[in-house]
C-alpha positions in Angstrom: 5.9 9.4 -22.7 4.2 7.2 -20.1 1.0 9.7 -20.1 -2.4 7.8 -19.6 -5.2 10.2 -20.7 -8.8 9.8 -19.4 -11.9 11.9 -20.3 -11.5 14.4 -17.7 -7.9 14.3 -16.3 -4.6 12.6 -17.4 -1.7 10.9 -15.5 2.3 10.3 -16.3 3.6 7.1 -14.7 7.2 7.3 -13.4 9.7 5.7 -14.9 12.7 4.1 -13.0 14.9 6.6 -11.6 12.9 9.5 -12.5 12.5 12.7 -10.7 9.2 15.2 -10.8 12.3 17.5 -13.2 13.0 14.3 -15.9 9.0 13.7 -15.9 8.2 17.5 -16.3 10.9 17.4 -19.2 9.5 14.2 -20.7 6.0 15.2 -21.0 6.5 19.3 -21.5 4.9 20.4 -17.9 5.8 22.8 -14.9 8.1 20.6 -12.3 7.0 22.9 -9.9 3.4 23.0 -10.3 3.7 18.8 -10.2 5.4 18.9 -7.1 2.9 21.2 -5.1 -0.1 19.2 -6.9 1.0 16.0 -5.9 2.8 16.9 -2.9 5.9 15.5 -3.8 9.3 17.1 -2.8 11.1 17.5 -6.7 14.4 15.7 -5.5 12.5 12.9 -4.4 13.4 9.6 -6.7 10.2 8.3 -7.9 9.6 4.6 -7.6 9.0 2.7 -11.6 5.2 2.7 -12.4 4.1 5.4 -9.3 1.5 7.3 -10.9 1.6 11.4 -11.0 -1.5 13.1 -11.6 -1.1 16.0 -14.0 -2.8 19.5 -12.9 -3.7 20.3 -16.4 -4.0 18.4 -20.1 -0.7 18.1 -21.9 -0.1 17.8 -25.5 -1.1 13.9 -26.8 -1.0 11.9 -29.8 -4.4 12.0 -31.8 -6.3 8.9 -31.9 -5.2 6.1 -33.6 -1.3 6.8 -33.3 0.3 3.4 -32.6 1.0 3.5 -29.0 -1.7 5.8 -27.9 -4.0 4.1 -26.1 -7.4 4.7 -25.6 -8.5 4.1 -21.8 -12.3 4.8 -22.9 -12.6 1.9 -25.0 -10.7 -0.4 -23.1 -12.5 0.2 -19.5 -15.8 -1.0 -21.7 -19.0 -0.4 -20.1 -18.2 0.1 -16.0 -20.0 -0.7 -13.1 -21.5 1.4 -10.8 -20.5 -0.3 -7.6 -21.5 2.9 -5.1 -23.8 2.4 -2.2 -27.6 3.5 -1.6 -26.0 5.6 1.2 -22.4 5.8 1.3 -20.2 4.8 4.1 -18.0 8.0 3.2 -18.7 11.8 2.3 -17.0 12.8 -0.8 -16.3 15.3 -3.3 -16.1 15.5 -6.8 -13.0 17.1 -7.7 -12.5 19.7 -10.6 -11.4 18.8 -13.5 -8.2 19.9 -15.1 -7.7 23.2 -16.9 -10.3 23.1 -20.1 -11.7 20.4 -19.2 -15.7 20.6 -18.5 -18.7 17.7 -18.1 -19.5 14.9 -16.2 -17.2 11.7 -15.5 -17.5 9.6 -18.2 -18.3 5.7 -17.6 -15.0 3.2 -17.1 -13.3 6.8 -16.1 -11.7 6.0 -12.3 -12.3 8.5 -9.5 -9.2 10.4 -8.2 -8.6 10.4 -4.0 -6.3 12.5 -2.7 -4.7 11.4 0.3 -5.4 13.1 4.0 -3.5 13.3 7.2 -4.0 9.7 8.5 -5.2 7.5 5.8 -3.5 4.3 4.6 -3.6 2.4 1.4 -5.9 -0.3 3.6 -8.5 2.6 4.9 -8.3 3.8 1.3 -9.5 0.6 0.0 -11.9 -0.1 2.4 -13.6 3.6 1.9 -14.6 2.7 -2.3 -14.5 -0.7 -1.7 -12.0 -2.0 -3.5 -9.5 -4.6 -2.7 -6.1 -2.9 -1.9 -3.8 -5.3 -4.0 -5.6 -4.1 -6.9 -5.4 0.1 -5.4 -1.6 -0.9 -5.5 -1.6 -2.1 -9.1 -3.5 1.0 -10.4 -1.1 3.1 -8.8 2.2 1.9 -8.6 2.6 1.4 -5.0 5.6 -0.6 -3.4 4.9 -4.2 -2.0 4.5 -2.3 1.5 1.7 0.0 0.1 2.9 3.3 1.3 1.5 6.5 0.6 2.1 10.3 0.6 -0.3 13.0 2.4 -1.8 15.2 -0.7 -0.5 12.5 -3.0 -3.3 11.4 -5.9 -4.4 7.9 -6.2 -6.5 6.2 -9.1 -9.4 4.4 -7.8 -9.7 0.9 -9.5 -13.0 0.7 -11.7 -15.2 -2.8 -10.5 -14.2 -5.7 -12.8 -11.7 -3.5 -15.1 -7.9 -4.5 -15.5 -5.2 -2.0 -14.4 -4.3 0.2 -17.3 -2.2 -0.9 -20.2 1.2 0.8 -19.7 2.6 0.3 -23.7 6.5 0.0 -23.4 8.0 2.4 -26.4 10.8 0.4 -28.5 13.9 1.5 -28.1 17.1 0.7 -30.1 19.5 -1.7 -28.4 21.6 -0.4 -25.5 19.0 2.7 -24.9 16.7 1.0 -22.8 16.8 0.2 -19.0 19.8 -0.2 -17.6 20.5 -3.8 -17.0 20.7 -4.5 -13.3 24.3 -4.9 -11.7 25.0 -8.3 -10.9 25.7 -9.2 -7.3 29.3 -9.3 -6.7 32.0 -9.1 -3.3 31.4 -6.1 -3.2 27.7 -5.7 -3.1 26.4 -9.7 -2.5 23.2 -10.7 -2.3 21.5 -10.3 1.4 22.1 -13.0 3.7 19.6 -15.8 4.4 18.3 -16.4 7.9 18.7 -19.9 8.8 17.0 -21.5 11.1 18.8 -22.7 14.0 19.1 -26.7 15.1 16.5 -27.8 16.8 16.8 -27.7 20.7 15.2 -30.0 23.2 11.5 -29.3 23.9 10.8 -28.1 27.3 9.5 -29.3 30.5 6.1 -27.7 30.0 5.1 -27.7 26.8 4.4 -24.6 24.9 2.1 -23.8 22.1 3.9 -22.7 18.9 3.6 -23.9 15.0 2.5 -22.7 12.0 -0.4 -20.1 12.7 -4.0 -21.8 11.2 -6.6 -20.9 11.6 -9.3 -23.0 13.7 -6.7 -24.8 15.5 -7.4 -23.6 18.6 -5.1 -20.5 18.6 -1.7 -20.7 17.7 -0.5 -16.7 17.9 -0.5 -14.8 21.4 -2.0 -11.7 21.9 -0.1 -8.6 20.6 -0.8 -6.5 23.9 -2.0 -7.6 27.2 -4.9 -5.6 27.3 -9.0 -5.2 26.1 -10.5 -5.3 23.0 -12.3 -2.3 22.1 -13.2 -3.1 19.1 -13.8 -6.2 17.0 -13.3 -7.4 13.5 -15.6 -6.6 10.6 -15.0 -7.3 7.0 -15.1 -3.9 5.2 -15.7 -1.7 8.5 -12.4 -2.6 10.6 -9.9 -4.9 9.0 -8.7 -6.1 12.5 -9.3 -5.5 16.2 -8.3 -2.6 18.7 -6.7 -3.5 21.5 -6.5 -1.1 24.8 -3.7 -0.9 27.2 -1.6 1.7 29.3 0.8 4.0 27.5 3.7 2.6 26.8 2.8 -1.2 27.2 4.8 -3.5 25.1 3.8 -4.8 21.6 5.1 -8.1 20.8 5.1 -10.4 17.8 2.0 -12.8 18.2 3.7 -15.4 16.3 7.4 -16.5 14.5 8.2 -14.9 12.3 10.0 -11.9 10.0 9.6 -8.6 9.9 9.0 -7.9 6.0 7.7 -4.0 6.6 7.9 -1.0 8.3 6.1 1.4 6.9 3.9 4.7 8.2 0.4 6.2 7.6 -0.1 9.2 6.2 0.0 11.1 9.5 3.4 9.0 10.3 1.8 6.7 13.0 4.0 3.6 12.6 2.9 0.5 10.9 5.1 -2.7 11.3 4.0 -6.1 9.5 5.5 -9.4 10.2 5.6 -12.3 7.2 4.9 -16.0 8.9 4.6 -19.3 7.0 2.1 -20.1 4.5 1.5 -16.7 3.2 0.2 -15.7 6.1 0.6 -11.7 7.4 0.0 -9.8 11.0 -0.5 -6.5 11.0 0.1 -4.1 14.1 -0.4 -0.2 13.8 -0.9 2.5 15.8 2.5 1.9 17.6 5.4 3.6 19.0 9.5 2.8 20.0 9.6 0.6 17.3 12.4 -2.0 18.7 12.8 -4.3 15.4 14.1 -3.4 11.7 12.8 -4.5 8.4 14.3 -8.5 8.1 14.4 -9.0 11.7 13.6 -12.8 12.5 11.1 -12.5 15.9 10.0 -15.0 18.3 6.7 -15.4 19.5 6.1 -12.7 22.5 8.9 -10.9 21.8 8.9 -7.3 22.3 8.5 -5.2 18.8 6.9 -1.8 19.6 5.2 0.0 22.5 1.8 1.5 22.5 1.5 5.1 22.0 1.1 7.6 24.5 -2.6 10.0 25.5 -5.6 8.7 24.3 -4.5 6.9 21.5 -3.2 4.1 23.9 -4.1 0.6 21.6 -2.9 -1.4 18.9 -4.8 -2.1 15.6 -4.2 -6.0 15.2 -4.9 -7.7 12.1 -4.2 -10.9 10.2 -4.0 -11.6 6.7 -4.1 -14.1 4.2 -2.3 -12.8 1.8 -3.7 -9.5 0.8 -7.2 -10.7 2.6 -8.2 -9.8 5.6 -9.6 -12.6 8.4 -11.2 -12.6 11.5 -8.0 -12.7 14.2 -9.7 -13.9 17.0 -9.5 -17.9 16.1 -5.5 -17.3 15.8 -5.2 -16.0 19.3 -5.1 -17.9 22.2 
C-alpha cells in the first residue's frame, strides 16, 4: 500500500496520479484529516513517490510478511550528526495517536515546512545535502515545497527508504506512457544559431569556469551585503533600488521557475557543464521555464520595500560554490 512505518510515526508515498481521496482509500484513513495535516488541498494530483505523513498509525502487516519492510533494521546503527549548539531552535514533535517514547536510533526527524523556507534553507538547517532531502521525500527535480507540508529528514550515511513495488498481474500495472505522436510531439530543441562575426571590441563570454578570471556578469548592478559561506549562506545578497533589473549572469536556459514557501520567486538558469545559477528573492519575472537567455539579459526585477536584493548563487550540480570567482 506504499506505507513506510517507523517507530514513532508512519508515511504513505504517492503513487502516480493519486489524490489525498485514492491514498485515504488505499491505506483505510480520513482524506480529510490528511489534507489539513499535510496541508495539501484534496483535489490536488500528487506527484509519484511525494511522501504524505500520516496523523495517526494505520493498520500494517505483522513482521515478517513478504513486502513489509522493516525501516529499523535497515537504517542500522545511526549517527548522531547534531551540533554542540545548534544553528537552529527546534521542537520535537508529538507522536502519532498511541504512540509514546523516545525516537528510536536510524528513525529520521519530521520538519514541517514554515512560511519562507525552501528545500535549500531546509537542508542547510540539519545539515544535509538537499539532493538527498529530495530523494527521501519525493520532491520534483525543481525541489518545491508546500507551507505546512511534512518532510523526512535524511539520517547521516543511511540510503533513502526501500519503496518495494507490489506485483501485479499483467496489464494492472502503470499505465504505459503514450508515445509521442502529431498530435502531441516531443518539445522542440533549441538550436543554436550560426555563428556571427565577432565584434569590434571584444567581449567576454564562454563556458562559465571557475578561476578563469570571471566569465558570468553580475546579476544586479548593485552591493553585496552579504557574502558566500558554505552551510550559512549558499550564495551572496546583492543590494539595489526597487525595481532594478535582474539579468542572466551567463548563457544559458531557464530549466526552473519555482517559489518558496512564502511565494517569493525563484528562477534557475541550466549553463554548460552541469553548471546551475540561482537568483531568488525576485519579482516581474520576464522569462518562462525553457527560455534560452543571453548573457545580461533582463529576467526578473528586484522586489519592492526593504526586501530590495537578489540572493545569487552558483552551483555545481546540486553543490554549492563560492560565486565570486565566476563574476567579473
Amino acid at each position: 500500500r506504499g506505507i513506510i512505518s517507523y517507530p514513532n510515526f508512519q508515511v504513505a508515498v504517492a503513487r502516480r496520479g493519486d489524490t489525498l481521496d485514492t491514498v485515504a482509500a488505499r491505506i483505510g484513513a480520513d482524506p480529510v484529516q490528511l489534507a489539513r495535516f499535510n496541508g495539501i488541498d484534496r483535489s490536488a494530483v500528487l506527484r509519484e513517490g511525494e511522501v504524505i505523513a500520516l496523523p495517526g498509525r494505520v493498520a500494517e502487516p505483522a513482521p515478517g510478511t513478504p513486502g513489509a519492510i522493516d525501516i529499523t533494521t535497515l537504517a542500522g546503527s545511526a549517527i548522531d550528526s547534531a551540533p554542540a549548539t545548534p544553528r537552529v531552535a527546534t521542537t520535537t514533535l508529538e507522536p502519532s495517536a498511541g504512540q509514546t517514547g523516545a525516537r528510536p536510533a536510524g528513525e529520521p526527524v519530521r520538519h514541517k515546512v514554515v512560511r519562507g523556507e525552501t528545500a535549500y534553507t531546509i537542508a542547510r538547517l540539519y545539515p544535509v545535502p538537499v539532493r538527498a532531502l529530495g530523494e527521501w521525500n519525493g520532491l520534483g527535480p525543481d525541489f518545491a515545497i508546500r507551507e505546512g507540508q511534512y518532510l523526512l529528514i535524511p539520517v547521516a550515511n543511511q540510503p533513502a527508504p526501500v519503496r518495494s513495488a507490489a506485483v501485479t498481474e499483467p496489464g494492472r500495472g502503470s499505465p504505459t506512457p503514450t508515445p509521442p505522436s502529431a498530435a502531441t510531439p516531443l518539445p522542440r530543441e533549441n538550436v543554436a544559431p550560426a555563428a556571427t562575426p565577432a565584434p569590434a571590441t571584444p567581449v567576454n563570454v564562454g563556458t562559465p569556469t571557475r578561476g578563469s578570471g570571471g566569465v558570468m556578469a553580475l546579476p544586479v548592478q548593485g552591493r553585496i551585503i552579504r557574502d558566500y559561506k558554505k552551510g550559512t549562506n549558499e550564495g551572496i545578497d546583492i543590494a539595489a533600488a526597487p525595481g532594478t533589473p535582474v539579468v542572466a549572469a551567463a548563457d544559458g536556459t531557464v530549466a526552473a521557475i519555482t517559489a518558496s514557501a512564502d511565494q517569493v520567486p525563484i528562477i534557475v538558469v541550466r549553463h554548460a557543464d552541469n553548471l546551475l545559477t540561482v537568483y531568488a528573492n525576485v519579482d516581474r519575472i520576464k522569462v518562462a521555464k525553457g527560455d534560452t537567455v543571453k548573457r545580461g539579459q533582463q529576467i526578473a526585477q528586484l522586489r519592492g520595500g526593504d526586501n530590495a536584493y537578489v540572493h545569487f548563487e552558483v552551483r555545481e550540480g546540486f553543490d554549492s560554490v563560492d560565486p565570486t570567482p565566476y563574476l567579473n
